[in-house]
C-alpha positions in Angstrom: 4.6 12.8 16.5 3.0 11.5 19.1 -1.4 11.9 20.0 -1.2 13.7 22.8 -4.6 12.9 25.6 -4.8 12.7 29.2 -5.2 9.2 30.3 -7.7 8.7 32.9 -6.3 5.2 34.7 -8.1 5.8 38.0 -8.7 2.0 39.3 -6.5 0.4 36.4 -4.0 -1.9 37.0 -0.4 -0.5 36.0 2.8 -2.6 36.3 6.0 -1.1 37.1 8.9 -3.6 36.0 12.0 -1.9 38.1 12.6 -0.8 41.8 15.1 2.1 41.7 15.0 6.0 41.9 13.3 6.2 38.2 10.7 3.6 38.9 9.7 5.2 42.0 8.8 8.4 40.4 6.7 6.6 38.2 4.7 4.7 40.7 4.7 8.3 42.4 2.9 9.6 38.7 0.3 6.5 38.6 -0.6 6.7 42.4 -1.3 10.6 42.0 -3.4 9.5 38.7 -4.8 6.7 41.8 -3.6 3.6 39.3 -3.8 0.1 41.1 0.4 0.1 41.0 2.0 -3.2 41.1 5.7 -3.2 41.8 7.8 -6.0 40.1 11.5 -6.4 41.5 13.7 -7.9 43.9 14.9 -5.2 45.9 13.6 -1.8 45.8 14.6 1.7 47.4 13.1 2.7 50.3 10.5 4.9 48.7 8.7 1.6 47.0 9.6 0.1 50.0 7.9 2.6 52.1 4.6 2.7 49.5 4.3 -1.1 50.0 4.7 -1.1 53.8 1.2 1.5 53.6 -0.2 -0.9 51.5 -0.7 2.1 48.7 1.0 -0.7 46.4 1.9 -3.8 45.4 5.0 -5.0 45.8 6.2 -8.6 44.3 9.3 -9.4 45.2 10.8 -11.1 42.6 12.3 -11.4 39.1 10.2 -10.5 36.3 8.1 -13.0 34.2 5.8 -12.9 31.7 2.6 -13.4 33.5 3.2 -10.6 36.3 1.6 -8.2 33.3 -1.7 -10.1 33.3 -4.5 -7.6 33.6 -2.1 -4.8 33.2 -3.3 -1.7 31.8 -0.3 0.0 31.4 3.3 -1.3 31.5 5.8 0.2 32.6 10.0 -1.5 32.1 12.1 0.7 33.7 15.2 -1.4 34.9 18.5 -0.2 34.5 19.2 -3.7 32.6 18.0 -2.9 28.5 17.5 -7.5 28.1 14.7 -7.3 30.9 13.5 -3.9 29.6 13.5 -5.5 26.4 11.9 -9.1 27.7 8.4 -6.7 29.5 8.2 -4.7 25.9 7.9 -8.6 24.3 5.6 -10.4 27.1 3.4 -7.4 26.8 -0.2 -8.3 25.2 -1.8 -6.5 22.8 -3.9 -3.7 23.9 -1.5 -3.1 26.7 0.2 0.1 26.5 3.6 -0.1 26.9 6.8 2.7 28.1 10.1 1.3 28.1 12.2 3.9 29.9 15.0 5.4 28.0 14.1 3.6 24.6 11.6 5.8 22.7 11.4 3.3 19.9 9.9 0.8 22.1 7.6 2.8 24.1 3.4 3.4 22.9 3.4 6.3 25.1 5.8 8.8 26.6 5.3 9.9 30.5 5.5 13.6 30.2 7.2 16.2 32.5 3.8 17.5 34.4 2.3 20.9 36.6 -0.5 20.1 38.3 -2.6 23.0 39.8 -5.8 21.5 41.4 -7.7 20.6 38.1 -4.7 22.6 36.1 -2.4 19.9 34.3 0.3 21.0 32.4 2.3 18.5 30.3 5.6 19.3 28.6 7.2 16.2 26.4 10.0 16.2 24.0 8.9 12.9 22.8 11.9 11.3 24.5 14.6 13.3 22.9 15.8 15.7 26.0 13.9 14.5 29.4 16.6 17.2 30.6 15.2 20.0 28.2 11.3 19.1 29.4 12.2 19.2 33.1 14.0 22.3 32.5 11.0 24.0 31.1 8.7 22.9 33.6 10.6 24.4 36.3 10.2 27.9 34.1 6.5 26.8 34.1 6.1 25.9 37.9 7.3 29.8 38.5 4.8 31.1 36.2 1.8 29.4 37.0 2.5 28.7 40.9 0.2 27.4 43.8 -2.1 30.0 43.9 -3.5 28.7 40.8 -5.3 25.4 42.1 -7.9 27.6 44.4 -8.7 29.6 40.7 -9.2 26.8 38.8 -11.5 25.1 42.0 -13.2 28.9 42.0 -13.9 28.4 38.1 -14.7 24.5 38.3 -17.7 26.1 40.6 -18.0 29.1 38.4 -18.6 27.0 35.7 -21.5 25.2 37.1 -23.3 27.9 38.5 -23.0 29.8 34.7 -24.3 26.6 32.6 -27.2 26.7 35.5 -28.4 30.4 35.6 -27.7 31.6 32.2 -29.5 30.5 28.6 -27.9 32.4 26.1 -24.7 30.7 24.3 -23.3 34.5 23.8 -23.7 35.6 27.4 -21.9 32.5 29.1 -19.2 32.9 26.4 -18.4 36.4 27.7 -18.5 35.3 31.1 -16.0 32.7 30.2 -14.0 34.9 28.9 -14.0 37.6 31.6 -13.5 34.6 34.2 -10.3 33.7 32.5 -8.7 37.2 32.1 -5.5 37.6 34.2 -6.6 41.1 35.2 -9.5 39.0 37.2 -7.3 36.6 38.8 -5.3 38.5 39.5 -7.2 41.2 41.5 -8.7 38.4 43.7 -12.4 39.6 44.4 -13.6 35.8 42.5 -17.0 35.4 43.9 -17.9 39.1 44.4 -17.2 39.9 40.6 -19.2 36.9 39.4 -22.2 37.9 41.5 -22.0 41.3 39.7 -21.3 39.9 36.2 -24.5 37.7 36.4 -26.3 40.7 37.7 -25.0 43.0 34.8 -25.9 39.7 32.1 -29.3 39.6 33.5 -29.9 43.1 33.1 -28.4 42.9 29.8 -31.2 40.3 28.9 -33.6 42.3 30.5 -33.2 45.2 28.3 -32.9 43.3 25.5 -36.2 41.8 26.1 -38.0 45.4 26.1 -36.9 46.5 22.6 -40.2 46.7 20.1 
């Protein structure tokens, strides 16, 4: 069993080792996550291609060798040939953090299937048993949680703020956080107008608290 974490790698240098169809989505992964992508491969499809030609990455066109990892973060081998996947798991350095696609022995991390919503991420992983199985059950996911959920979670990332400013008591933001979070208040859509009022009713809680003898 694997730690799961989300890896911040904003800035960080990540080395893809491959330029087909499976590398490119994982350039498109790291560039979402805004890694410093570096591309390693003779030829590439026209998606790296493209990326390169925008300057979004770096593109080396050329064989792998063992110094194109230098200053990698992460490492990524994902050739369709297993002696050069196998050659990047062995020139990697310690500290490195290595995924050798299709080889889960070989890999420190799995790249999972992933939702994002705005500040919503939703990861499903089968610890590289049945990539299949995880995309199939993010598909099911996409339909439940769909796009309307990245302008809640902004409206809560707000929310959030303006709670931890204007209210003390532990209890009282806890039941705002909770009320916030309830589906019946998503889904009903009035997001500023009932936090206004549930501020209003916490303070007048408070306030009548504060009169008891």
């Amino acid at each position: 069993m694997g730690y799961p974490i989300v890896l911040h790698v904003r800035g960080r240098r990540a080395v893809v080792v491959g330029g087909g169809k499976v590398a490119a989505r994982k350039v498109y992964g790291l560039l979402e996550a805004e890694a410093d992508v570096v591309v390693i491969a003779p030829e590439a499809v026209p998606d790296i291609e493209a990326l390169a030609a925008k300057g979004e990455i770096v593109w080396r066109k050329k064989t792998f060798a063992e110094d194109d990892l230098a200053g990698a973060f992460l490492v990524i081998a994902a050739t369709n040939d297993r002696n050069v996947n196998e050659a990047v798991a062995q020139a990697a350095a310690p500290g490195q953090l290595v995924n050798v696609v299709d080889d889960p022995k070989r890999c420190d991390f799995h790249v999972p299937a992933v939702i994002r919503r705005g500040p919503l991420t939703i990861a499903v992983s089968t610890g590289g048993a049945s990539p299949a199985l995880a995309r199939r059950i993010r598909r099911e996911l996409e339909e439940k949680y769909g796009e309307e959920y990245e302008p809640y979670l902004q409206f809560l990332q707000k929310a959030r703020d303006i709670i931890l400013r204007e209210v003390a008591d532990d209890a009282a933001r806890k039941r705002l956080f909770r009320a916030l979070a309830a589906e019946s208040f998503r889904q009903r859509g009035r997001w500023d107008e009932e936090l206004a009022q549930l501020l209003v009713n916490e303070k007048e809680r408070n306030g009548e608290r504060g009169k008891e003898p």
